[in-house]
Legacy VTK file of the C-alpha trace (Angstrom):
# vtk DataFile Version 3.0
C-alpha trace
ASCII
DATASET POLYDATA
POINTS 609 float
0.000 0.000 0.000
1.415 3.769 -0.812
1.392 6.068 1.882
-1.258 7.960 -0.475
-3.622 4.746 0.018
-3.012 4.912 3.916
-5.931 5.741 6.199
-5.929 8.887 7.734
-5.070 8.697 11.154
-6.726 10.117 14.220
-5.273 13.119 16.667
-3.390 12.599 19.506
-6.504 14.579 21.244
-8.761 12.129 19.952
-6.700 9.155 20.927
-6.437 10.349 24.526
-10.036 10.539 24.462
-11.411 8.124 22.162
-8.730 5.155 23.557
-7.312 5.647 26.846
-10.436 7.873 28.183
-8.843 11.084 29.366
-9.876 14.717 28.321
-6.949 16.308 28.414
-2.880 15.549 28.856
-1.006 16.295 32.028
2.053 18.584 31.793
4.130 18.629 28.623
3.099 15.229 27.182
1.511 16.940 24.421
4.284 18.596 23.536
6.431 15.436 23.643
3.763 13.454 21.313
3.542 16.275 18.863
7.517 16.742 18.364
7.780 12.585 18.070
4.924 12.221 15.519
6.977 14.868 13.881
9.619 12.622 13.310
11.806 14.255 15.894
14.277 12.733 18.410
13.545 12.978 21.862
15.064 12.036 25.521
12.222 12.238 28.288
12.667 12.755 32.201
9.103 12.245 33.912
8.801 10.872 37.392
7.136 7.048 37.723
3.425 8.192 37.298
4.078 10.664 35.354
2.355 9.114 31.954
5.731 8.449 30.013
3.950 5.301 28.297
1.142 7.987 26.386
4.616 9.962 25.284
5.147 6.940 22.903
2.205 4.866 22.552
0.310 7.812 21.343
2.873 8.801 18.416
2.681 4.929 17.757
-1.018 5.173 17.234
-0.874 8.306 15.292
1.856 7.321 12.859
2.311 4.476 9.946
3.532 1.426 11.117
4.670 -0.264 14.262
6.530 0.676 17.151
9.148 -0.825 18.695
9.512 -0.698 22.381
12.894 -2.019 24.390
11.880 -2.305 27.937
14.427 -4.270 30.056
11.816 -6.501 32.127
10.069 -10.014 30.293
7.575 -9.891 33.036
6.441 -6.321 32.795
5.897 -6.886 28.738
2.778 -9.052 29.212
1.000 -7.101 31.871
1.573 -4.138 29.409
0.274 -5.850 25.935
-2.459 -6.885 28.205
-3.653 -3.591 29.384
-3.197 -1.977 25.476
-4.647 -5.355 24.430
-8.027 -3.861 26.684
-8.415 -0.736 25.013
-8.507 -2.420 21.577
-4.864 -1.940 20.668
-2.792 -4.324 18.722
-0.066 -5.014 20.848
2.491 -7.766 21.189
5.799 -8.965 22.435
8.919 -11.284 21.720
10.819 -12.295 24.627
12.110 -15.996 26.044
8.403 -16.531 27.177
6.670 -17.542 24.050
7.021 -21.097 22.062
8.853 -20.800 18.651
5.345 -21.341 16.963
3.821 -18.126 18.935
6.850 -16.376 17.942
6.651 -16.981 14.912
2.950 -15.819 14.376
4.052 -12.542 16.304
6.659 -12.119 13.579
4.273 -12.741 10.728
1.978 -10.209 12.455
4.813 -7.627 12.518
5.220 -8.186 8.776
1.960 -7.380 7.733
1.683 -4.603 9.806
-1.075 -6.364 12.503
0.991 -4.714 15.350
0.794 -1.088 16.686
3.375 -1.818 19.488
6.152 -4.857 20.186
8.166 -5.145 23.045
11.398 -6.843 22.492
14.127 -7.267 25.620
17.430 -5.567 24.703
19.242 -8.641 24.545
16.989 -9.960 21.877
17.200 -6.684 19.709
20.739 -6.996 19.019
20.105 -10.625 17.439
20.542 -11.091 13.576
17.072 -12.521 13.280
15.505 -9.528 14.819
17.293 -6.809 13.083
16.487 -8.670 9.930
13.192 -8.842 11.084
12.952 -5.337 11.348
14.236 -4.823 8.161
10.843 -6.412 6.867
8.359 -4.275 8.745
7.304 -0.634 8.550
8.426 1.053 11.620
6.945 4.610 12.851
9.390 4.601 15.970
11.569 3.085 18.329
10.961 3.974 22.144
14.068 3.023 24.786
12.093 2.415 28.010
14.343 2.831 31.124
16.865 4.675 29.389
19.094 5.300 32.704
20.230 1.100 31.876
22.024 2.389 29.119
24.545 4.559 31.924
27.614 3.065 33.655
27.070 5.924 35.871
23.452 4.969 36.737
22.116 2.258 39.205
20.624 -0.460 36.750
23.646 -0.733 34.089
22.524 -3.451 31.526
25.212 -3.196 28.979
22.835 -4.780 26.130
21.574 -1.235 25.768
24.934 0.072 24.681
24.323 -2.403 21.265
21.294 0.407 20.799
23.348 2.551 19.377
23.340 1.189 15.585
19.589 2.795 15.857
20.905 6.238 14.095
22.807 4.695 11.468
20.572 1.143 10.515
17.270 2.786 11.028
18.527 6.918 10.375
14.689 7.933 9.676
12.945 6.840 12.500
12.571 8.398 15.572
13.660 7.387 18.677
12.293 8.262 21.957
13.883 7.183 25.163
12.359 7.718 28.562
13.219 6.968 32.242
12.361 8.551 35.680
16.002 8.504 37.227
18.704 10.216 35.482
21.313 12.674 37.655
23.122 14.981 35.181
26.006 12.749 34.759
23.738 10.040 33.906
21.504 11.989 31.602
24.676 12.967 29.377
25.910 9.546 29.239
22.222 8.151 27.879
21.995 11.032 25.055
25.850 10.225 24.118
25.302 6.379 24.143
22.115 6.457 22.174
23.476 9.381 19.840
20.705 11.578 21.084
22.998 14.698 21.873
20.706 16.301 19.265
17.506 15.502 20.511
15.422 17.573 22.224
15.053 16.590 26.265
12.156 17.075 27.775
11.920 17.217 31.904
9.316 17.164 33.365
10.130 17.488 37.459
10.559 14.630 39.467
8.586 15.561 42.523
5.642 13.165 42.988
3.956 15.397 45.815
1.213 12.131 46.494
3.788 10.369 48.262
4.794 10.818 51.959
8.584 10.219 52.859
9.530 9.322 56.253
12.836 7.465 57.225
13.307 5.847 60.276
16.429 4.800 62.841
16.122 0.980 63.428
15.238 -0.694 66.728
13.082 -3.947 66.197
13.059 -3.028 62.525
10.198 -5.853 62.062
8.236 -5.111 64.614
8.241 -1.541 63.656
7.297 -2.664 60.189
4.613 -4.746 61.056
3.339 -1.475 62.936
3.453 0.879 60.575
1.375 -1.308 58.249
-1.152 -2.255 60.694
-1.749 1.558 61.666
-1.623 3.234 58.349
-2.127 0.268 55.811
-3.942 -2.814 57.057
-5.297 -3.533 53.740
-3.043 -2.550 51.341
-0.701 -3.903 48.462
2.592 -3.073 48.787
6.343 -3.513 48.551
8.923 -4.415 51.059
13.060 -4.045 50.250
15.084 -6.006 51.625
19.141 -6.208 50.927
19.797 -9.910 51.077
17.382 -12.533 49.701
17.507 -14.379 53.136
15.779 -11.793 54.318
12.871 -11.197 51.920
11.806 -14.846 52.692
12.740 -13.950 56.723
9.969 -10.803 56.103
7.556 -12.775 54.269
7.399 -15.624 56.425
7.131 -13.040 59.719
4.294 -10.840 58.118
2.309 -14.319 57.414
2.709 -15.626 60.791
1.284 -12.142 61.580
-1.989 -11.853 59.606
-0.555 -9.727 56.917
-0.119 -11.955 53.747
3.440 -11.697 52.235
5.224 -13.519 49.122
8.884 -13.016 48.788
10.849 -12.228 45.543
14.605 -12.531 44.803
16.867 -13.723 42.031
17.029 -17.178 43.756
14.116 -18.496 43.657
12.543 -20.314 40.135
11.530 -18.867 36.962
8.246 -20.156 37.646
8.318 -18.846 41.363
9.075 -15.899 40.864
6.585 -15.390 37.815
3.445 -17.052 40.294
4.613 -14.528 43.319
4.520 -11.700 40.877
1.005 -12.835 39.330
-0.631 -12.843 42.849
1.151 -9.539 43.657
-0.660 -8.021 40.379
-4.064 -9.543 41.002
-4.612 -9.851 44.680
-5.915 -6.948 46.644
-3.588 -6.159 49.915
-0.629 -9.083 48.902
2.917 -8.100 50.015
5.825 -8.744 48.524
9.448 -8.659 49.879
12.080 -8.475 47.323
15.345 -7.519 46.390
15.901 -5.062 43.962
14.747 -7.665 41.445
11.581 -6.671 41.871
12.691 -2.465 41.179
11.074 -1.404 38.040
8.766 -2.917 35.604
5.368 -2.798 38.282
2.870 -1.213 36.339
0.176 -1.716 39.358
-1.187 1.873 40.108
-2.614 1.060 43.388
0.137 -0.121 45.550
0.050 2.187 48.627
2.895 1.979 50.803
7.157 1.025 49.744
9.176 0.097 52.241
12.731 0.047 52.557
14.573 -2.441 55.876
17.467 -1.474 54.111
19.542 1.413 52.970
19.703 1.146 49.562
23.112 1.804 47.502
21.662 4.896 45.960
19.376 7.983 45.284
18.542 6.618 42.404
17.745 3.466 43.091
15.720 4.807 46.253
13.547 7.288 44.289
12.763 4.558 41.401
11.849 2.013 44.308
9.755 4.282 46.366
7.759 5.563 42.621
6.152 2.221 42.659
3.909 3.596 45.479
1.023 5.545 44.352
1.274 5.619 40.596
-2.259 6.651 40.271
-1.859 9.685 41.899
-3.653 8.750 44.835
-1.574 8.886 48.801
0.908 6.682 49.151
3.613 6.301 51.977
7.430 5.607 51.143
8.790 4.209 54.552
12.601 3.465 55.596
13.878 1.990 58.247
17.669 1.997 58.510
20.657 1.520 60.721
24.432 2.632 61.362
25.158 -1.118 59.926
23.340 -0.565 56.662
25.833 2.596 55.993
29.516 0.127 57.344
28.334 -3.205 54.787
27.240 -0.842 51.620
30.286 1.547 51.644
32.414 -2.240 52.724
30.880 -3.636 49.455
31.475 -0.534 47.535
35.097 -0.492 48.680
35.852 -3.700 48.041
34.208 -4.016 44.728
36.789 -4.487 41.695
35.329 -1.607 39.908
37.375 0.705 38.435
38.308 3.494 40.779
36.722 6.329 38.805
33.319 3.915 38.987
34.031 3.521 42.908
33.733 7.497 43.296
30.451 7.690 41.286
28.903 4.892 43.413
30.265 6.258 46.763
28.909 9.850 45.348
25.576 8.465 44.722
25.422 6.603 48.454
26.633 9.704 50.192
23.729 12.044 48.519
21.613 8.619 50.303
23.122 9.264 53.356
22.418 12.711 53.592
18.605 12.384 52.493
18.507 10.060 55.781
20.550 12.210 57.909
19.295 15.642 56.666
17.120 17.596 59.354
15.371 19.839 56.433
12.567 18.593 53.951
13.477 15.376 52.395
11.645 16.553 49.151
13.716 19.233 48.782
16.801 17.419 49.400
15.409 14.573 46.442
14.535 17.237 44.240
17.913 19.410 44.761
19.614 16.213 43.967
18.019 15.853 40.823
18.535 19.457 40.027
15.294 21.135 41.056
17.081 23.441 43.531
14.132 25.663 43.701
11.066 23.274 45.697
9.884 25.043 48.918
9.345 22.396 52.268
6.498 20.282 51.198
4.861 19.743 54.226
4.043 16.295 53.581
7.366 14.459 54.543
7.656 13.452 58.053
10.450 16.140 58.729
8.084 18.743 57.935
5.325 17.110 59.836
7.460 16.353 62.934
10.382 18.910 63.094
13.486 17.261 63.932
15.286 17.928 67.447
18.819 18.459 67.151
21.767 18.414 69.817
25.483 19.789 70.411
27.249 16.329 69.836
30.852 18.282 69.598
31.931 16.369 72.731
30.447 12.855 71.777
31.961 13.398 68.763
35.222 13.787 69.908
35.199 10.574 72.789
34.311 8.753 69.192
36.957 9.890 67.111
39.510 9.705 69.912
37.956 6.136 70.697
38.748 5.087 66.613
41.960 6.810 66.986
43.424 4.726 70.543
41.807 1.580 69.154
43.857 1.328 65.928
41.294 2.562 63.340
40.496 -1.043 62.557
37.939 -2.208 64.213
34.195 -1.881 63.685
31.804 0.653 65.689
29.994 -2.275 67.733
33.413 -2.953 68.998
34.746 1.093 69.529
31.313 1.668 70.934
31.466 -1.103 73.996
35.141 0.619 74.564
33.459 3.714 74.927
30.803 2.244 77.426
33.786 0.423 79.416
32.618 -3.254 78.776
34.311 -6.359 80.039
34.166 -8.529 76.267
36.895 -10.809 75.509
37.465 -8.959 72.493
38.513 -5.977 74.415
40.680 -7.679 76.791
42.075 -9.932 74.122
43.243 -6.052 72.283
44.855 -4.556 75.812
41.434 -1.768 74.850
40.758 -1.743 78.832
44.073 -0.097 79.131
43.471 2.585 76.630
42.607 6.318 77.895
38.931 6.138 76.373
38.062 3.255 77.754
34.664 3.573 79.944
35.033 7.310 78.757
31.483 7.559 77.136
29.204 6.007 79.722
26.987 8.727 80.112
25.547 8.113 76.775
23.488 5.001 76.103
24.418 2.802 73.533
21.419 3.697 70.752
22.352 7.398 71.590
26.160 6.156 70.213
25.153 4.448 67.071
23.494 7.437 66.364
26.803 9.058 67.041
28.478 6.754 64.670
26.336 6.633 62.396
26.295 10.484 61.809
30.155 10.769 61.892
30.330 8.244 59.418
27.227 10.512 57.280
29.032 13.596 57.716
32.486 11.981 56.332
34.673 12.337 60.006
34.961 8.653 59.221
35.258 6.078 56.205
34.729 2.485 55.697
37.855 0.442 55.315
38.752 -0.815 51.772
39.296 -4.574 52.845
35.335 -4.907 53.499
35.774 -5.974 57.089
33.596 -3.640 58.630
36.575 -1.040 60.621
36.435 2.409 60.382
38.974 4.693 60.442
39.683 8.588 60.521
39.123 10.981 57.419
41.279 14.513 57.588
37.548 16.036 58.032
37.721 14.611 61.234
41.205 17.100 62.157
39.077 20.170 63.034
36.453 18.311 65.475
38.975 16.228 67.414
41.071 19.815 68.028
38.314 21.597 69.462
37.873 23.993 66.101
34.371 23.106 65.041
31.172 22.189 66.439
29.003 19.379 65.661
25.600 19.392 65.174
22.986 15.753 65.043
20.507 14.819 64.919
18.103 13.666 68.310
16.998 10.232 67.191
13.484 10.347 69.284
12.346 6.502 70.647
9.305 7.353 69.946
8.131 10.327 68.135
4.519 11.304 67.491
2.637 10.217 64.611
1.101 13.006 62.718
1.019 11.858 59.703
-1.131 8.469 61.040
-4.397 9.198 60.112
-3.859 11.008 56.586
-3.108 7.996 54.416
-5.434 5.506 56.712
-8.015 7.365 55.338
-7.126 7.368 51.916
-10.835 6.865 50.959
-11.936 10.507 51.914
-14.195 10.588 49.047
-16.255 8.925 50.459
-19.270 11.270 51.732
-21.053 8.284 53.470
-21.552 4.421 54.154
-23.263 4.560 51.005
-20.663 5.931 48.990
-18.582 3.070 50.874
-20.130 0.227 49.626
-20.325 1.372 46.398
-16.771 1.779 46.512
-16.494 -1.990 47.362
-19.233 -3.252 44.851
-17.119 -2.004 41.865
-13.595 -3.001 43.151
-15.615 -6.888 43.548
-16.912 -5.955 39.714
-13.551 -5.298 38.901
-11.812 -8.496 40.197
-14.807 -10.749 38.897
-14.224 -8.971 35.747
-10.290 -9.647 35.992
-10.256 -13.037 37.010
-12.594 -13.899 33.981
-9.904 -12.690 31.903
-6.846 -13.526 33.895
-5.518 -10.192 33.849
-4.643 -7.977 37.246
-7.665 -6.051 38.330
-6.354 -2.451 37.372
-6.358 -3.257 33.809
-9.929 -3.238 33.897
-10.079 0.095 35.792
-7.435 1.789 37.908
-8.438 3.141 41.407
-8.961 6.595 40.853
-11.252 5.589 37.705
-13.023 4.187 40.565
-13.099 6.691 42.384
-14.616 8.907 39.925
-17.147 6.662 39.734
-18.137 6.938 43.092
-17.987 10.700 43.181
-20.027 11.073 39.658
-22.205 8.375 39.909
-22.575 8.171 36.520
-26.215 7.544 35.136
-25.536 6.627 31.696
-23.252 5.635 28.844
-22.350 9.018 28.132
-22.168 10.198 31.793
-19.829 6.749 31.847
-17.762 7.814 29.001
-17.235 11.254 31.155
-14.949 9.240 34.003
-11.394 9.954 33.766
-10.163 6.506 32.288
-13.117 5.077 30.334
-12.506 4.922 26.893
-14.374 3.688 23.541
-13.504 0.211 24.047
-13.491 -0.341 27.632
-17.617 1.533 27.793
-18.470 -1.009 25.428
-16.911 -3.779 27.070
-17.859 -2.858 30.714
-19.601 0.097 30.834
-23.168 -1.602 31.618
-21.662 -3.482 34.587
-20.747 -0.998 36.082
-23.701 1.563 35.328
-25.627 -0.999 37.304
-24.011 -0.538 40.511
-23.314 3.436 39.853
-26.901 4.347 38.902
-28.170 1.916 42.005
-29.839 -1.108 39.636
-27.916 -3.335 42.140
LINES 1 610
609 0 1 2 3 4 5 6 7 8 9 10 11 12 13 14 15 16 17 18 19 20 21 22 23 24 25 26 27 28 29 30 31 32 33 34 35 36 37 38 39 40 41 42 43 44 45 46 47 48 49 50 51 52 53 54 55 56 57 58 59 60 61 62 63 64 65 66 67 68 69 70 71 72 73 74 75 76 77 78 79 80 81 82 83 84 85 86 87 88 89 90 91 92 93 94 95 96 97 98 99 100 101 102 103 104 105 106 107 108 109 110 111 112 113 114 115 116 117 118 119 120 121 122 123 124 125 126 127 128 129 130 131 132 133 134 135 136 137 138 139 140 141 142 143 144 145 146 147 148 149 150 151 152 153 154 155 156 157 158 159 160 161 162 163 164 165 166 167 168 169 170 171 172 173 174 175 176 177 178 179 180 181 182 183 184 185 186 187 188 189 190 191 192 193 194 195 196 197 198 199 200 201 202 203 204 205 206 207 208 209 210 211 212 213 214 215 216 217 218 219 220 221 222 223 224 225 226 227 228 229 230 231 232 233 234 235 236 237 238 239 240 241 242 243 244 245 246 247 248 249 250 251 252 253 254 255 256 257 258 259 260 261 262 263 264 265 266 267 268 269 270 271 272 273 274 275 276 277 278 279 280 281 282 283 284 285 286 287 288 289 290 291 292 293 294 295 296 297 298 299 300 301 302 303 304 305 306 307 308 309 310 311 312 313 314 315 316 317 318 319 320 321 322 323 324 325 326 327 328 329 330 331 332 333 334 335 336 337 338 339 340 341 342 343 344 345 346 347 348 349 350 351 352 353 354 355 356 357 358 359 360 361 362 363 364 365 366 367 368 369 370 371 372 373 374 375 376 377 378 379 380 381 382 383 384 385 386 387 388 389 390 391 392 393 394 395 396 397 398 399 400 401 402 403 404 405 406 407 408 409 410 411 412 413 414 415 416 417 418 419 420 421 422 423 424 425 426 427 428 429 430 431 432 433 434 435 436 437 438 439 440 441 442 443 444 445 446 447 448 449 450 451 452 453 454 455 456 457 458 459 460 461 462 463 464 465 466 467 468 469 470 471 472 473 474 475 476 477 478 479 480 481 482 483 484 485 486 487 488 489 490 491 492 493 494 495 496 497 498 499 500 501 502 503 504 505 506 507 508 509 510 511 512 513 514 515 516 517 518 519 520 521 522 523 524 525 526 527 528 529 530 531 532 533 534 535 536 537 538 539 540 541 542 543 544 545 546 547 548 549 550 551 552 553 554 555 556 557 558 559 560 561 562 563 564 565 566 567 568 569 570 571 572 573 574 575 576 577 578 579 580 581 582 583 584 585 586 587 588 589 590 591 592 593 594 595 596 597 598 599 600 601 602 603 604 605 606 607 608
């Protein structure tokens, strides 16, 4: 067929509306549509949430041929063909998954142009028989999902991506759009140089995602403290728990079972088929857990998980800010929850010591934890300090973080600070803080007799201070750089030439006042995430279409927000729409999906049930 004898194709206005169901586009994803379907180049920056999927599926829909979409994760490809698949859009994908006859018949689709979008793994693009493949087919664009994987300075390096880079020269007319929510500066420059897109217009969009609620805790019985905060603010909820060792995601699971709170775990070690049943339950069962490794980072396109928490530090902002944007993706309240401890901050800069990176790799990484650190540590507004990291410098206190909501107490550690250092110092600067710490406190171990540390001048110097009060110590010294890691992983710590000034008595030190137990004011404001709801009627109604919805879901075997997301729910209940067309009004319904499921759910919104 000539491109003369091709249909005309609709707007991106009326494929918002007439497919996916929304009036109008959020921010500058018009703008970002308009200059792909153009034919232009483009590198996008948009927090998880944000709608970067409409900033390429539209242009696919709106131009001649099929797109081509590299997204690193096999098990995020299905739940995305199956949510397109819903709104009546040919979609597809070729990974490891599919038998060599379904391959096969996706490939003959792709030839005859039956395909709007395919999603191919990285490591599958750079084959022969898919490049040849592509040779065969008509292709309006290529879109690089998670483009940050392309970066040896970012925190998900896959070096498949770096084969990406034949895209200018093999394919030199079609555009390419890459997208992903985590980039620092260095990392941005290194994706537009890798994938030639120097030239390309990027597009940022802010990072701030002001739904969440940040709050980073000091550990005690870091379970137990868990298992509180998701019985007070989330005792119904999906969500995701972090852990850094896959002992301990199946530790966590196991604990939150034996405690009423149903929990899966999720970690590299576990089967193929394992892991792919955990993750199916996690997609389609209301209020699941899951504790996972970073394994199970990005590629969760469920909108409605409410709370992410961290029992670990990770090894990064970025890595932090991608794991927390899983919560809330529909825009609705969600909590992002840390609990972490001096220990977390003496194994990760260990392991980053003793890595066999290159040196100049070591500094990025030990950059990257540091700006970690200090988001933890910091006493101001931990959205500013995420957003100043990621070079909004500009963000005022957000008042929705729990350092805004519960002011942090600070105290003159100058002298502490000093027994510590001195304590480092007399002990050798080899030996761990546990160890320095019981010095300090004048305890009769073994380990301190077997050293001659009784003898020393700081031993039983710090008793006045309980031991939490000193890992706080620690921990801050080792924040604010007075002390470093050393480089044979073995857990000692020794003096940095920061620490000169403080031990002479030429500058004062300032901490933090870990609290045992501080107030909760932020309790009650994501507990009642349902505050549209005017009354028990409005309640039920509420539950009547999320039971529609998993009926609906199961009968399809597809997760329950593929039908309709939460807030399209929500609308539903505020609107209580009366008709098709009132139905066609939510925020969410499109063509497809009101003819699918649009009487179903008039039923229970008009009151026929």
């Amino acid at each position: 067929m000539s491109s003369t004898d091709e249909p005309a194709l609709k707007t991106p206005q009326q494929v918002l509306k007439d497919i996916f169901g929304y009036d109008s586009f959020r921010g500058v994803q018009a703008d970002i549509i308009d200059h792909v379907i153009a034919g232009n180049d483009a590198l996008v920056l948009m927090p998880t949430g944000g709608g970067k999927s409409l900033c390429y599926q539209i242009p696919a829909l709106c131009r001649h041929g099929t797109a081509i979409v590299v997204s690193p994760l096999i098990a995020l490809m299905k739940d995305q063909v199956d949510a397109l698949t819903q709104l009546g859009i040919k979609a597809a994908y070729i990974n490891s998954t599919l038998s060599p006859d379904l391959a096969r018949e996706v490939e003959m689709r792709a030839i005859e142009g039956d395909i709007d979008l395919l999603y191919v793994a990285p490591e599958r693009f750079a084959t022969d028989r898919f490049l040849n493949l592509l040779d065969r087919i008509s292709i309006s664009l290529f879109a690089i999902d998670e483009a940050h994987c392309v970066s040896q300075w970012g925190h998900d390096f896959r070096p498949e991506y770096r084969k990406l880079d034949i895209l200018p020269t093999r394919f030199a007319h079609v555009p390419r759009i890459a997208l992903t929510a985590t980039a620092d500066a260095p990392t941005r420059k290194d994706i537009a140089e890798n994938l030639h897109l120097s030239d390309a217009r990027c597009f940022m969009t802010g990072f701030d995602r002001p739904n969440i609620t940040y709050r980073i805790e000091t550990k005690g019985n870091s379970k137990q403290r868990l298992l509180s905060f998701l019985n007070r603010e989330h005792p119904d909820d999906a969500g995701i728990v972090y852990c850094l060792s896959r002992r301990k995601t199946e530790d966590v699971a196991q604990w939150l079972s034996d405690n009423g709170r149903p929990a899966l775990p999720y970690h590299a070690g576990l089967s193929q088929e394992t892991r792919q049943l955990h993750q199916d339950r996690f997609l389609r069962e209301e209020g699941l857990i899951i504790c996972a490794t970073v394994a199970f980072g990005m590629g969760i396109d469920k909108p409605n998980v409410r709370f992410v928490a961290h029992l670990n530090l990770p090894k990064s902002m970025e890595a932090y800010y991608q794991e927390t944007g899983r919560a809330g993706r529909d825009g609705l309240p969600a909590n992002a929850w840390m609990n972490y401890d001096l220990s977390d901050i003496v194994s990760i800069r260990g392991m980053l010591a003793s890595s066999d990176a290159p040196d100049a790799q070591k500094r990025i990484e030990q950059r990257k934890l540091d700006a970690l650190i200090g988001l933890a540590e910091t006493t101001k507004c931990r959205r500013q300090v995420i957003l100043s990291y990621f070079g909004e410098t500009d963000a005022k206190p957000c008042g929705n973080c729990d350092t805004c909501l519960e002011p942090v107490d600070t105290w003159d550690a100058t002298d502490a600070s000093r027994k510590a250092l001195s304590a480092v110092y007399r002990t050798g600067q080899r030996f761990g803080p546990a160890h320095v710490i019981e010095v300090l406190m004048g305890r009769n171990t073994e380990k301190i007799r077997q050293n001659g540390h009784e003898q020393t001048s700081v031993y039983g110097l710090g008793k006045d201070i309980a031991q939490p009060q000193w890992r706080s110590v620690f921990r801050q010294l080792l924040a604010m750089g007075y002390l470093q890691v050393d480089e044979e992983g073995h857990g000692g710590v020794y003096l940095t030439e920061e620490s000169r000034p403080v031990l002479r008595g030429e500058k004062v030190v300032e901490m933090r006042l870990d609290a045992s137990e501080r107030k909760r004011a932020t309790t009650q404001r994501l507990r009642d995430f349902d505050t549209f709801f005017e009354d028990e009627d409005d309640r039920q109604m509420w539950e009547a279409l999320r039971k529609l919805r998993r009926d609906l879901a199961q009968e399809q075997n597809v997760p329950p927000y593929v039908i309709f997301n939460d807030r399209t729910l929500s609308e539903m209940v505020k609107f209580k729409p009366r008709s098709l067309n009132e139905m066609a009004a939510i925020n969410g319904v499109g063509a497809k999906k009101l003819d699918q499921y649009g009487l179903a759910f008039l039923d229970i919104t008009d009151g026929r049930m």
